[in-house]
C-alpha positions in Angstrom: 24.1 -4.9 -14.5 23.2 -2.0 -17.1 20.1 -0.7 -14.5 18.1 2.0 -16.4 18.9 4.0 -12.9 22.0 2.9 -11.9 21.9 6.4 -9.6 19.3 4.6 -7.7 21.5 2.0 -6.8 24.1 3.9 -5.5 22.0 4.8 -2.7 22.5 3.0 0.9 19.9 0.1 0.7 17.6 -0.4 3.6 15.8 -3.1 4.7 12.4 -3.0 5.5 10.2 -5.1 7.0 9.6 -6.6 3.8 12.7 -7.1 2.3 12.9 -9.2 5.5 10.1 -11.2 4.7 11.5 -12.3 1.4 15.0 -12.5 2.9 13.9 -15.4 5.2 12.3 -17.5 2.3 15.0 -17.3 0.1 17.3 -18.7 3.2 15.2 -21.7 3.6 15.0 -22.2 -0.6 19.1 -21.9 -0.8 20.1 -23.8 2.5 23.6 -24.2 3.2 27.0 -25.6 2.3 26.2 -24.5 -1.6 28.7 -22.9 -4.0 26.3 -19.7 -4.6 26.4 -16.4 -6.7 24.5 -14.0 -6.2 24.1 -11.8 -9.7 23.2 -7.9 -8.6 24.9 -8.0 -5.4 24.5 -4.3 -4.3 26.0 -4.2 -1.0 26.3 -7.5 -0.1 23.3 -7.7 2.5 21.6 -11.2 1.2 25.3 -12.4 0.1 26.5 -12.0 3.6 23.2 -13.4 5.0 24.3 -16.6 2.6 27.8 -17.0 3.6 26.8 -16.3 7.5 24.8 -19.7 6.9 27.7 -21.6 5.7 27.8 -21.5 1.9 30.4 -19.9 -0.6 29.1 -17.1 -2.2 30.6 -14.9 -5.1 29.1 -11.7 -6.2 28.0 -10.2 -9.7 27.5 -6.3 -9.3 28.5 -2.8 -12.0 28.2 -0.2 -9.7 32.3 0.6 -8.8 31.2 2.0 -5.3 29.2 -1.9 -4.0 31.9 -3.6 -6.0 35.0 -1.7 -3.8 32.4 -2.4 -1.1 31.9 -6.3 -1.2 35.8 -6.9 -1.8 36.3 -4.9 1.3 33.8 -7.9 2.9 35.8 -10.3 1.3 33.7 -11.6 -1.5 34.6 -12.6 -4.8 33.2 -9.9 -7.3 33.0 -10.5 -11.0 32.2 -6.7 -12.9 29.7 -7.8 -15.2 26.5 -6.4 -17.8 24.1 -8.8 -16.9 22.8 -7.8 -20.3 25.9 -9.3 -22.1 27.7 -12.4 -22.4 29.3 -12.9 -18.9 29.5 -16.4 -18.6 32.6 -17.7 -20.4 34.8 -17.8 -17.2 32.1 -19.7 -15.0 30.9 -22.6 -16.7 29.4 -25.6 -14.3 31.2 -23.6 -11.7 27.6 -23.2 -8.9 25.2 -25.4 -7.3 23.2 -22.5 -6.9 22.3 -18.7 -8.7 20.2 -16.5 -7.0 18.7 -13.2 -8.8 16.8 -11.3 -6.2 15.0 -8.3 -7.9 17.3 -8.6 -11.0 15.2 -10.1 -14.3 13.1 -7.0 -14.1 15.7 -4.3 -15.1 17.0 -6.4 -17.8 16.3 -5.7 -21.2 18.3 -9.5 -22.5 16.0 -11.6 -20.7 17.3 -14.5 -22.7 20.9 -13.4 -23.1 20.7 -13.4 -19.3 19.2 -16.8 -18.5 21.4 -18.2 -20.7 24.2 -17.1 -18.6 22.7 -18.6 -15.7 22.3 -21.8 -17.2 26.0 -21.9 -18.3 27.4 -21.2 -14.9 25.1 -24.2 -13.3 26.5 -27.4 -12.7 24.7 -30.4 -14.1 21.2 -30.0 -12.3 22.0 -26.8 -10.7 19.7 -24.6 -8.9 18.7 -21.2 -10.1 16.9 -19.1 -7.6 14.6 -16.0 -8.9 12.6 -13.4 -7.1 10.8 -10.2 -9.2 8.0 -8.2 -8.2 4.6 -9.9 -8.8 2.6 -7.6 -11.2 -0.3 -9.6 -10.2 -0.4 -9.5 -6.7 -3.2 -8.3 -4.5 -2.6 -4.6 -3.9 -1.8 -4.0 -7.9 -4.9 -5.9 -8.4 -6.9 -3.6 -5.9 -5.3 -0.6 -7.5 -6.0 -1.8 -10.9 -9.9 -2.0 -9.9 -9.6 1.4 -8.5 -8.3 2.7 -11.7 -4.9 3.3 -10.4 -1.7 2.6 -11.5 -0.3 -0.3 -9.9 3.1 0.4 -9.0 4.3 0.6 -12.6 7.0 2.8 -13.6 6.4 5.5 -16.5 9.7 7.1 -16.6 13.7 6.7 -16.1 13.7 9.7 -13.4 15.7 9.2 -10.7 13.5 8.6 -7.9 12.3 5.5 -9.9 13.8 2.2 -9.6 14.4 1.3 -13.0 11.7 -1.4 -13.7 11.0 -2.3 -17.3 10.3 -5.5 -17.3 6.6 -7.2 -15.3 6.0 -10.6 -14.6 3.1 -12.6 -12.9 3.7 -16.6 -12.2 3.1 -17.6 -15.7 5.1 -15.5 -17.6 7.7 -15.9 -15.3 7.5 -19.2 -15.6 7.3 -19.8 -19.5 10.7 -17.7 -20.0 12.3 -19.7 -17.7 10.8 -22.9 -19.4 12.0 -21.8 -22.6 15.5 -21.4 -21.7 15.6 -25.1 -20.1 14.5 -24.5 -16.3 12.0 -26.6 -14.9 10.2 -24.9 -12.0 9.8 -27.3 -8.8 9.0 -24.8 -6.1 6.3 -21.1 -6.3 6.4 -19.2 -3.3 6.1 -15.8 -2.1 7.1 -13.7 0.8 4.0 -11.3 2.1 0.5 -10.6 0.8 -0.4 -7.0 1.5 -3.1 -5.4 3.5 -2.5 -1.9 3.0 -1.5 0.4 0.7 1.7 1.4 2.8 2.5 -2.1 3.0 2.5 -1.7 7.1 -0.6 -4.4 7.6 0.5 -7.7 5.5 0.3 -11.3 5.9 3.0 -14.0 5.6 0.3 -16.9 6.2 -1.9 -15.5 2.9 1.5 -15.6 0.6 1.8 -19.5 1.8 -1.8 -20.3 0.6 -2.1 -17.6 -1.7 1.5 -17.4 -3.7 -0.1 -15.7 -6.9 -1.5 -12.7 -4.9 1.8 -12.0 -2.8 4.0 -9.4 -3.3 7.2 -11.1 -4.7 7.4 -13.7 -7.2 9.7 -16.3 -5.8 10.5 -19.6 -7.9 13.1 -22.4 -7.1 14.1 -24.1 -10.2 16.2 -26.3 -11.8 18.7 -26.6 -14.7 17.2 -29.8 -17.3 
């Protein structure tokens, strides 16, 4: 996937409370009985959650050690630059492509949603979740004169962002490359700095201040 980081991503993945969150609204977006793939796969935890709920799921991942990892869990794993052109072999092949946290460590935006549109079937659904740059605690921190959670550096502790979207700009690059956006969600809005006092009812009425950027759409 080319992450500026990839160290980061070699880590054991947790999830948190959340990841959870945005887990269980990306379920209800993707449904089941869909040929799926899931592009920056890490270990497998959302593809598994996918295929447990009856759909046939093949992976996208770079890092050797998740790659070794999903095959082990039987998935189909393609070792791909999401960067580059990685769409020859796949054309029409899904009903569905889901990037989870992926668009925002990309530095071929378009080269990428290209890719995705190529490996949709005819009216194919692509599935696309990045952090919202626009939701309420950066907005709070921005007022403070704080940096709202954005990264300054390629150390390793960071996670490699270099890309920021809010709704609109999210939803103009996708526009551009021929997907029309039918469904803006989000997971959690949140209270606290820590992230420990948060509010799944706010990111329904509220989708622009929650933490996640999550947008169904589909291929024109």
């Amino acid at each position: 996937m080319s992450f500026n980081n990839l160290k980061q991503y070699n880590k054991e993945y947790i999830l948190d409370d959340q990841e959870i969150s945005r887990i269980e609204v990306i379920k209800k977006i993707i449904g089941k009985g869909n040929k799926v793939l899931d592009l920056g796969s890490r270990e497998g935890h959302i593809s598994e959650v996918l295929r447990n709920m009856g759909n046939d799921v093949d992976c996208i991942e770079i890092h050797p050690g998740n790659i070794s990892l999903l095959r082990k869990k039987g998935f189909k794993v393609y070792d791909c630059d999401l960067n580059t052109e990685w769409a020859d072999k796949m054309h029409d092949a899904y009903d569905i492509v889901f990037a989870g946290e992926v668009i925002e460590h990309l530095f071929q935006t378009d080269i990428f949603l290209e890719n995705v549109y190529k490996v949709l079937k005819p009216n194919g659904i692509f599935v696309i979740t990045t952090p919202n740059t626009a939701s309420l605690g950066r907005r709070l921190l921005l007022l403070l004169g704080k940096n709202p959670a954005l990264e300054t550096s390629t150390r390793e502790n960071e996670a490699g962002h270099i890309r920021y979207f809010v709704y609109s700009s999210l939803k103009k690059i996708l526009e551009e490359n021929k997907f029309k956006v039918i469904n803006h969600c989000s997971d959690i809005v949140n209270l606290s700095y820590s992230g420990k006092l948060s509010s799944r009812v706010l990111a329904k009425l509220f989708p622009c201040l929650g933490r996640s950027i999550i947008l169904k759409t589909i291929k024109n």
